[in-house]
N, C-alpha and C positions, 0 to 999 in steps of 0.2 A: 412936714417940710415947710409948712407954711410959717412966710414970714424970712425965709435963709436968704433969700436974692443971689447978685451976681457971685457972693463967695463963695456959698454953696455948687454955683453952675463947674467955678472954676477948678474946688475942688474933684466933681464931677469929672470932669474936661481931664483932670489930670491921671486918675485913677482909669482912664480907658486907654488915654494916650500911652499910659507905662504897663498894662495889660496889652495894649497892642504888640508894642515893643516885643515885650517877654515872650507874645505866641511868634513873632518873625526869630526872635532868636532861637526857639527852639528848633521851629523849623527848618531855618540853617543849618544848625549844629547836626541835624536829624542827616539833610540832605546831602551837608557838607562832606559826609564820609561815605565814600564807596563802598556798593556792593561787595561784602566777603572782606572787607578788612575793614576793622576795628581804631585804625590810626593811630600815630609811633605818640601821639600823648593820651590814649587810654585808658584806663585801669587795668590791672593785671588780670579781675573777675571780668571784666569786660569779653576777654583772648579765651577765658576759661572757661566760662558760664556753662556752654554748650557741647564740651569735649563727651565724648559718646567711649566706651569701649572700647579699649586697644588691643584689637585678636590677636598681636604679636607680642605684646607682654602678657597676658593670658597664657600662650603658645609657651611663653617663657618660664615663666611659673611652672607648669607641669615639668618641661624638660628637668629641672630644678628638684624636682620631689626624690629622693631617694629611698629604695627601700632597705640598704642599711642602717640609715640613720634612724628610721624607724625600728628596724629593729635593735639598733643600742638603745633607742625611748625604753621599749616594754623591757628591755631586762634590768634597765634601772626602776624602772617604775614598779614591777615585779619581784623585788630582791628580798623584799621583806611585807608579812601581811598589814594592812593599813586601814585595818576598819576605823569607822569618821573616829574621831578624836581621840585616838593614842597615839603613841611616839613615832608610830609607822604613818599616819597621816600626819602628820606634823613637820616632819620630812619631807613630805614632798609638797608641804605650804609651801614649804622655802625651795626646793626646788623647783617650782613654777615661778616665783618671784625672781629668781636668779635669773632663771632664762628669759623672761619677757622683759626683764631689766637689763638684758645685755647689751653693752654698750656698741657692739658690731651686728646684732641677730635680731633686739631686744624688740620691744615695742615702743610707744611715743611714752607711755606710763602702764604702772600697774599696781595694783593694792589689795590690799586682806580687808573684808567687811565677813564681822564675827557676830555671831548669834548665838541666843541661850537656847538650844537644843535639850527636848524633851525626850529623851534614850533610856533604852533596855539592854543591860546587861544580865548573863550570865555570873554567879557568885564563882568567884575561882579558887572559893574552901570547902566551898559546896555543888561538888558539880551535880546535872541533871541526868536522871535515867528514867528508863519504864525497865522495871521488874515484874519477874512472877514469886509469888510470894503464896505460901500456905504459913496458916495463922501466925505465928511470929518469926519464920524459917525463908531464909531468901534462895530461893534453888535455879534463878537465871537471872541474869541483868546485861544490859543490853551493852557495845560498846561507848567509850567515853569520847574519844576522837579517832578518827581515821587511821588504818594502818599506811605507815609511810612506805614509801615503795619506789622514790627515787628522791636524791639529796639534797635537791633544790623545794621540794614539800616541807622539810623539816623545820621548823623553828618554835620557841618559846613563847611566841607573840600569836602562835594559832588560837583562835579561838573556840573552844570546845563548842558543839552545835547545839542551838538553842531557836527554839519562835520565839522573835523578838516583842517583845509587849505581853506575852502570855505572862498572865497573873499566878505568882507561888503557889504553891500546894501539893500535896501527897493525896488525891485521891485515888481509893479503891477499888475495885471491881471486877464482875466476868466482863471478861473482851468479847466483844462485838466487830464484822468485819461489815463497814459501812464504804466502800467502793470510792467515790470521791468526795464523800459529804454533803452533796446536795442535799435540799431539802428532800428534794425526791425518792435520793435512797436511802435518807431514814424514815421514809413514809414505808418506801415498800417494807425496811424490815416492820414496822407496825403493822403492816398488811400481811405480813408471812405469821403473824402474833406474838412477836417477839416485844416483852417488854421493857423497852429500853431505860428506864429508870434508874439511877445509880450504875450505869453500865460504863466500861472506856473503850471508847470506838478505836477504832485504826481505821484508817483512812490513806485512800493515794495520792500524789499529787496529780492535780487537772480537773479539767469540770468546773470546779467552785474554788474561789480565791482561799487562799492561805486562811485569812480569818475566819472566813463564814463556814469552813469547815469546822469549828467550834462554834461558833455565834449559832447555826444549826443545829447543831447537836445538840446545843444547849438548851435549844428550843423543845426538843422531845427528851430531858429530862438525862442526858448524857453526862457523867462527871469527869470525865477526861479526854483529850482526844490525843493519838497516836499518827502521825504524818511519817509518811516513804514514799520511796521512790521506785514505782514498781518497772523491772527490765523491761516489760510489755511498751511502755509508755518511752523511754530515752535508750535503750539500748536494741532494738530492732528484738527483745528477746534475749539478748545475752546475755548468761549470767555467773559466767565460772570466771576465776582469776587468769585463766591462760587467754580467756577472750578480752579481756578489760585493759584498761590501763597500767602496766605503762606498754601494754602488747598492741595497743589496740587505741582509739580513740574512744574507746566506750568506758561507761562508770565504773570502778571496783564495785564489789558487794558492799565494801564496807564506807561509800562515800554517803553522805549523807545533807540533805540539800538544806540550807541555813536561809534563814530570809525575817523580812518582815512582817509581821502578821496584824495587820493595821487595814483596814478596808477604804480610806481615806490618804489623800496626800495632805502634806505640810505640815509643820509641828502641831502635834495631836494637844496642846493646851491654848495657844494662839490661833484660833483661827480667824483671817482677814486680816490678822496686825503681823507684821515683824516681829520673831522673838528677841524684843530687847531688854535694856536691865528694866526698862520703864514699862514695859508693856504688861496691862490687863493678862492676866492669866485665868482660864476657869478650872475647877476645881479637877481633880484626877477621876473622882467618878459623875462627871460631866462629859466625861470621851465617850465618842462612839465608835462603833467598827472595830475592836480590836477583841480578844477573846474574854468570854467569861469566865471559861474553865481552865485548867491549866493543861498546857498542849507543850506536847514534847516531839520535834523529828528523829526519827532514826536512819539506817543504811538499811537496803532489803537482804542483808545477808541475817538480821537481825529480826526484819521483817518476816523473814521465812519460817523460822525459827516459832514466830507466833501464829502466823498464818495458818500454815500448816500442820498445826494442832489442833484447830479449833473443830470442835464439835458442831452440831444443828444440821440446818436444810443447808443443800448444796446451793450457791452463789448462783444467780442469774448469770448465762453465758455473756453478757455484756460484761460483767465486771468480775469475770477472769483474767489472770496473768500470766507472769510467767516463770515463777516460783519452783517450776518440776512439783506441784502438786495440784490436786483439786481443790476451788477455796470451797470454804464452808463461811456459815455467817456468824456461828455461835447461836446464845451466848456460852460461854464458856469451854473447856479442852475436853478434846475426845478419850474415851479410857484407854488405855494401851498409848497411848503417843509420850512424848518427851517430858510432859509434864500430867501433875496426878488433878485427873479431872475433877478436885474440889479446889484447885488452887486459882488465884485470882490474879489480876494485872494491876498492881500501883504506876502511876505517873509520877514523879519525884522530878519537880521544879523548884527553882530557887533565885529565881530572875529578881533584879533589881530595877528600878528605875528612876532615873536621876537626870536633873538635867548637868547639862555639858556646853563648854563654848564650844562651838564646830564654823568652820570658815568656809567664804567664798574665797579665791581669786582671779579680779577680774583685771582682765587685759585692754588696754584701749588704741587704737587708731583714730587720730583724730580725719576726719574727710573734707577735702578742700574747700567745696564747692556748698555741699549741703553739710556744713556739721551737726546739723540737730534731726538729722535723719541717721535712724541705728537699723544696722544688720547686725545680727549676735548672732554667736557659736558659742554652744555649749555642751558639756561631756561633763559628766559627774568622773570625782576624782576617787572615790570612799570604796573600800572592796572588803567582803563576809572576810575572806584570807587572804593568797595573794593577788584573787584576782588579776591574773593575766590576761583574761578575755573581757570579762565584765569587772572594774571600766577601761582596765589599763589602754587593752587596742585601742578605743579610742582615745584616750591621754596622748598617749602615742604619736598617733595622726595627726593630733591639734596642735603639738608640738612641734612636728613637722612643718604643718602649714604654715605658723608662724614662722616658724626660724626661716623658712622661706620668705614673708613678706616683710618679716623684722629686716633681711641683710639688705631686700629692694629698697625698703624704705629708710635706712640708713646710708645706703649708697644716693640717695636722690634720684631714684629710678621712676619711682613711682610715688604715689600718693592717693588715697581711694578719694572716690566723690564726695560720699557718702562716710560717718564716722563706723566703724567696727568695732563692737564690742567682746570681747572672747569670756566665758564663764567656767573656771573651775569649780564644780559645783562639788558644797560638802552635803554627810550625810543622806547622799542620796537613794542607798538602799535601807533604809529606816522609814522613809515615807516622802520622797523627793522633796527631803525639806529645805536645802541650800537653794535651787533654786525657785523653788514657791518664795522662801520670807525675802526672798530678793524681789521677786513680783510685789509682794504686797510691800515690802518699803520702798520702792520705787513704781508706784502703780500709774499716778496720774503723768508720770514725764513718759513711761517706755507706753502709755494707751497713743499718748498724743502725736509719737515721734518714730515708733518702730515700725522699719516695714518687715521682715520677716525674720522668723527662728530656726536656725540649721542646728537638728540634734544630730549627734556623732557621739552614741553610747557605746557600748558593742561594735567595735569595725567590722568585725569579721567572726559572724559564728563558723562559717566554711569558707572553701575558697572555691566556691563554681561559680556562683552568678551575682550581682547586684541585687538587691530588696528597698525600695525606697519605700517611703509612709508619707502622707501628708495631702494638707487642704487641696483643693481641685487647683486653685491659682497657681501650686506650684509644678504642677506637672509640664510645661512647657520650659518651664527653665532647667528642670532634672533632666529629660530628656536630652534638652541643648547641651546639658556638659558632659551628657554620657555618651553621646553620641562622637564628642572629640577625645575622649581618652579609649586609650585600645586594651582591650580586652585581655585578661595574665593568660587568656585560653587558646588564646589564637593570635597568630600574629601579623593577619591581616584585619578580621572582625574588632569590632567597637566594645566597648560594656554594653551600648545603648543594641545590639544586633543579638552579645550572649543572655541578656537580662531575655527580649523579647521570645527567645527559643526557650527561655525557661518556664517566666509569668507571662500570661500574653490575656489579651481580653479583645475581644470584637467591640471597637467603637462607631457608632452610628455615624459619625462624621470624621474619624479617623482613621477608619478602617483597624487592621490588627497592628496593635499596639501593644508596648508593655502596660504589664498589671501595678498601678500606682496605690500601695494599700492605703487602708483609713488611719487614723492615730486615734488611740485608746486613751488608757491615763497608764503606761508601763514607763514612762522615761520623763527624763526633764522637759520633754517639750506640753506637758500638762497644764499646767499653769498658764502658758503661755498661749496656748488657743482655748483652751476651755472659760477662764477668769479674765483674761486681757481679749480674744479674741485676735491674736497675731498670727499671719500668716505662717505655720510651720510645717518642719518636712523633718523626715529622721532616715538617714541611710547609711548604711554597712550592706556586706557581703555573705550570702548565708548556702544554705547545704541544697542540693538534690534531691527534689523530694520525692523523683521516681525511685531514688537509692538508699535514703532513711526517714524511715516516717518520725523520728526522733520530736520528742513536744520542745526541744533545746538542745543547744550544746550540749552533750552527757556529763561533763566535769562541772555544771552549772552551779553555781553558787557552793563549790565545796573544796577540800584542800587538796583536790588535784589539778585547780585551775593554776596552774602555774606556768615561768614559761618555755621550759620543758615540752610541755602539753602541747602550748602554742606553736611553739618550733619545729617540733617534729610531726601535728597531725593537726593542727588547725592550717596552718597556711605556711609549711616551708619555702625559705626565699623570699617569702613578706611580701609577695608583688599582688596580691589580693588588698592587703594592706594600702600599698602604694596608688592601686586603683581607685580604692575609696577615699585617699588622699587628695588623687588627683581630680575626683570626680567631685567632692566636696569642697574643694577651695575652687575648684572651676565654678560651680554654683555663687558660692560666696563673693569673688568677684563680680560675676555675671549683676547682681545682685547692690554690690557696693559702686559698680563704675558705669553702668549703663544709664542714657540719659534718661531712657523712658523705662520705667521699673519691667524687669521681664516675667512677670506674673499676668497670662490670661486668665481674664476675666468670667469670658466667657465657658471656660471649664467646667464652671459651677453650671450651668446650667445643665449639663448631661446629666451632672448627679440628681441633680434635683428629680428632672422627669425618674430619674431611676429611682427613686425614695418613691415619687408620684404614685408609679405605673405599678407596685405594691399592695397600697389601698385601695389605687381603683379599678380591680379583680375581685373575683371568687367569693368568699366567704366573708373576706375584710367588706367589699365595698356593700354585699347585698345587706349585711347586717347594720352596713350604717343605712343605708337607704329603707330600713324595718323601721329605724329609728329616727326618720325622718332629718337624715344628717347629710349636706350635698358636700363632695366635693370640687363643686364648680369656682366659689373663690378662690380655693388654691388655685385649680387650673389655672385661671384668668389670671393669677397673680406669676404664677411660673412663666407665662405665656409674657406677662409685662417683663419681667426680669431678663428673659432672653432675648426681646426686642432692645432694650435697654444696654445689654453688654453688646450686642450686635455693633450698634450704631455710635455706642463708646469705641468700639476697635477702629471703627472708619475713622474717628475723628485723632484718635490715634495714628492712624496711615497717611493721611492727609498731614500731621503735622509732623512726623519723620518725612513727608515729600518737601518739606519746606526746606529753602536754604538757610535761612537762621531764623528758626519756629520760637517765638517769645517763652522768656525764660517762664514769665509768669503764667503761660498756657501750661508748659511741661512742668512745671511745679501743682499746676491745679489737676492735671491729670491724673500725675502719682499720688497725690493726696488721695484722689477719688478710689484708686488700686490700691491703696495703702489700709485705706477706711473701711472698705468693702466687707472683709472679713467682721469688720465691728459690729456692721449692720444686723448679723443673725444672733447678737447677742441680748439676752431679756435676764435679767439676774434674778426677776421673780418668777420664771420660768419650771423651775425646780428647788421647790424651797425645802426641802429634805435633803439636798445634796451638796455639801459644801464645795463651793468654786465652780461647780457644774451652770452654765449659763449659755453655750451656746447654743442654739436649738438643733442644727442641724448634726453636732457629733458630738452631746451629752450621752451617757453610759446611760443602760440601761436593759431590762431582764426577759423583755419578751422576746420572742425568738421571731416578730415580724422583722423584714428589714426594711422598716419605713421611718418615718421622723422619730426620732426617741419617745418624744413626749407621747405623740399622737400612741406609739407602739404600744406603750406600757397601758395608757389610757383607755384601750381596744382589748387589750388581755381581760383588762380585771371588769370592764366591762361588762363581757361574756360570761364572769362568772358570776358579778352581781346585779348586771342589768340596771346598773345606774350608769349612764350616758351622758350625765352631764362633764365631767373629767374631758372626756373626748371631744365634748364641744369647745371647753376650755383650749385645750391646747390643738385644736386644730386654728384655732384665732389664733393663737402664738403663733403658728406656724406661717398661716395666713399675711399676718403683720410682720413676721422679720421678711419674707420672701419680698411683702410688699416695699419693707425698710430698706433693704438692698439692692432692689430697682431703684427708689428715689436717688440712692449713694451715685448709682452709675449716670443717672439722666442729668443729662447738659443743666447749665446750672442758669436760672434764669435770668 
């Protein structure tokens, strides 16, 4: 400065005097408008910024749901079978784009984003069986497709039953009866001394996923593997035609359950990318999780037929059914039965697989206030047949929903805060792959921007009570909307009062409450907490479980899910339907227009002491403490995290007590509620397991129910006494609990 003199001063002198200036004017401008109003020369975001939830347009919305309309959705949605990419989904591409296009119902937009889908088909020159066969003579084969048995079942477009991704082949062999394919009970028959070598297993569904009942067998040297559906397990026991379907809501004999046999989500050649025309592909035998052997399902009327032939030791009482015989395990048929005890069991596969374009379509609301803030709903569209239950009821529902908020929002009724995103998701019983390559092409915008994911798969396995799934944050706002829709049971009680008489749990701070389950990787909401780590939740309607112990709907993935089925013994009158209509767009709202996002924070913290209080007992904690292993960091780190949410809620309470609480506070808070979830995410966490990252509800085999990582880490431990794995991921555990307190603590 030396050397400027008096020009410099006055420049000086000028630069303070026009900063004084600017600070009186703003001051003015600040003071100059009253308390509680905004002034008639404002901006319109000025009037708006702050608008909070409107419990009479909320109130509105439900009155609004109807459950006729949903049921004209499922019987158009149901008219024809529509597995991902034939003519029957293709149809109702354009039927989704119609409706969210309409110009009195529709949505703000809506579009088809198409991916190259990596699929298994069935040859339809060459259909699949398991036969018995002595040396070149075929003396039984199983059926091809389902007996039809009412007129809405029937069409050309069914597709015969096949494990999707099981690999071609005709292997031979004595049959073996291996219970659900666990590793375990092909140990035990190695323990009985059976040698399982060239042998084809039959197997029941449950216990062990679809794949790994081959991926196991294959392991002890199995060359085929046989899948049913034993009455034991979905029909309470029932097994003759006069108890089943269409008598009954139970299975025919000869239904036979279709699925994917893939032990991973998202397109099995893209993993982490989008399948597009551009995209990296890795080679076919670069997949993992799917079968080695060729695996074929059958109907147990078929199943019986082999079962109850078979020769050897009688079956452990556990993995008895209900067959009307005694099982035996083989190998091979007993003398005197239906077939001649030299003859043997081929598997006759002929799957194809090929890729295929399969679509999204996504619907949008644009939100006033916050548009770069997304609340999504999503229901896969793709069904084995006709799928009237899984996915149509929910197609159905979302259908619903919108045509309700499409008419408000074309009337200028409404307008969310927040943007809403809706997702017709393809090919999603092949390996949830429409919405995985959606996650992975749109990874870095929906990490940055979403606050949470409403799955609506399955509306309604039953019509007695509500079942919701999802992260801890969302149990306060499930509650909040179930508690305002009334119950199909009663017609003074809630959902939120029949759900509690049904699931109910002792909360240490909430006393008895309903039972909020966890989320797996069964539905579209996978991707979306596991790999992005977004708050989600999945709700429908499901069965009594003091009245059938059923593992699923009985018509599950077979061609008697129709909607027939639907109408007369899943939920006649649709007002089951209409419940989880109304309970899920109440969420969605809650969700999309509230100022302060209604996901408690503090939620997490229950679970967590609950994962805690696990390993620090019995057997788990003395064996770490052998091994010189503390778990006092976690403590201490759980203990911060709940201080943490605590003191987040207050500053939350305090800024709902304000009369007009800075945009910019209420925006930093949701972020903070928004993030939260991100925080327990570590992608090098589990490096064996594609998309799995979150720590706290990554999949996983040991039967402790404490942190994934730590759990599995702890099993194998015990067996090999190498401890350092468990030190490993008890620091992961350690570090996201820790990562998750910093999320919630005031920001410096």
């Amino acid at each position: 400065m030396a050397g400027c003199g008096m020009s410099c001063l006055k420049i000086l002198g000028a630069v303070f005097g026009g900063g004084l200036l600017l600070t009186i004017g703003i001051l003015l401008g600040h003071f100059a408008i009253p308390k509680g109003e905004t002034g008639q020369g404002a901006p319109n975001w000025v009037k708006t910024v702050g608008r909070d939830l409107d419990e009479s347009l909320l109130q509105s919305f439900m009155d609004q749901v109807e459950s006729g309309k949903i049921r004209e959705n499922l019987k158009a949605l149901a008219a024809r079978p529509h597995m991902a990419t034939t003519e029957g989904d293709e149809e109702l591409v354009k039927l989704m784009l119609s409706r969210w296009q309409d110009p009195q119902t529709g949505l703000d937009s809506a579009s088809e984003d198409v991916y190259g889908a990596f699929l298994s088909f069935p040859d339809p020159q060459k259909p699949n069986s398991v036969t018995v066969v002595e040396n070149s003579s075929l003396i039984f084969s199983t059926r091809r497709s389902e007996k039809n048995v009412t007129a809405d079942q029937a069409h050309a477009d069914v597709v015969q039953p096949y494990a999707a991704y099981a690999p071609p082949g005709t292997p031979r062999g004595k049959l073996v009866y291996a219970n659900q394919g666990k590793r375990s009970d092909y140990q035990e028959l190695v323990n009985m001394g059976i040698d399982l070598n060239g042998t084809i297993a039959i197997t029941r569904y449950g216990g062990a996923g679809r794949a790994d009942k081959a991926v196991n067998g294959a392991e002890f040297g199995v060359a085929g593997v046989v899948v049913y559906t034993d009455p034991a397990d979905i029909n309470d026991g029932r097994a003759s035609e006069k108890e089943t379907y269409p008598n009954s809501w139970y299975l025919p004999p000869s239904g036979v359950e279709r699925g994917s046999y893939n032990g991973y989500f998202g397109d099995l050649l893209t993993p982490y990318y989008p399948a597009k025309d551009f995209t990296y592909r890795i080679k076919e035998s670069e997949i993992q999780g799917i079968p080695p052997i060729p695996t074929q399902p059958i109907g147990f009327e078929d199943a019986l037929m082999l079962i109850c032939n078979l020769d050897g030791p009688e079956a452990p009482s556990a993995w008895q059914g209900s067959l009307n015989c005694t099982y035996k395990v083989g190998p091979g048929f007993r003398t005197g039965g239906m077939f001649p005890n030299t003859s043997d069991v081929q598997v006759n596969v002929h799957n194809q697989r090929r890729i295929k374009n399969s679509s999204n379509v996504m619907g949008f609301i644009r939100g006033s206030e916050e548009p770069d803030r997304y609340v999504l709903y999503g229901n896969h569209r793709d069904s084995w047949v006709h799928g009237a239950i899984d996915p149509s009821s929910g197609t159905a529902v979302m259908l619903e929903i919108t045509r309700v908020l499409g008419k408000m929002l074309k009337e200028g009724k409404w307008r969310p805060r927040r943007s809403i995103i809706f997702g017709s998701w393809g090919a999603e019983e092949f390996g949830l792959i429409g919405s995985t390559e959606y996650t992975e092409e749109f990874y870095s915008k929906l990490r940055e921007r979403s606050v949470a994911y409403i799955n609506v798969d399955i509306s309604v396995f039953a019509n007695a009570t509500l079942r919701a799934q999802g992260t801890p944050p969302a149990q306060s706002v499930i509650f909040a909307a179930a508690k305002q829709v009334q119950s199909p049971a009663s017609s003074s009680g809630s959902v939120y009062d029949n759900w509690r008489n049904h699931f109910n749990r002792n909360s240490p701070i909430y006393g008895n409450i309903p039972n909020l389950g966890t989320l797996g990787a069964g539905s579209d909401y996978a991707s979306f907490i596991h790999y992005l780590g977004i708050t989600s939740m999945d709700i429908a309607y499901t069965y009594d479980r003091n009245k059938t112990s059923a593992r699923i709907y009985p018509a599950y993935h077979t061609a008697f899910d129709t909607f027939d089925y639907a109408d007369r013994f899943i939920d006649p009158g649709f007002t089951s339907h209409q419940a989880v209509a109304r309970t899920a767009g109440n969420v969605l709202l809650r969700l999309a227009d509230s100022l302060v996002l209604p996901l408690n924070v503090s939620d997490y913290g229950e679970k967590l002491d609950e994962l805690y209080n696990v390993a620090a007992q019995g057997d788990f904690l003395a064996n770490l403490s052998a091994s010189n292993i503390s778990l006092d960091p976690l403590k201490a780190a759980i203990g911060r995290f709940k201080l943490a949410a605590a003191d987040f809620n207050q500053r939350i309470t305090k800024l709902k007590e304000e009369e007009s609480p800075s945009p910019l506070q209420i925006r930093m808070v949701n972020d903070q509620i928004m993030l939260l979830e991100r925080a327990f995410l570590n992608p090098l966490a589990f490096p064996n397991k594609y998309y799995y990252s979150h720590v706290i509800w990554a999949s996983k085999s040991s039967n402790h129910a404490t942190f994934p990582g730590l759990a599995d880490a702890y099993t194998n431990a015990v067996k090999t006494g190498d401890w350092d794995q468990v030190r490993k991921h008890l620091t992961i555990v350690v570090q996201a609990v820790e990562s998750a307190a910093s999320t919630l603590e005031a920001v410096a």
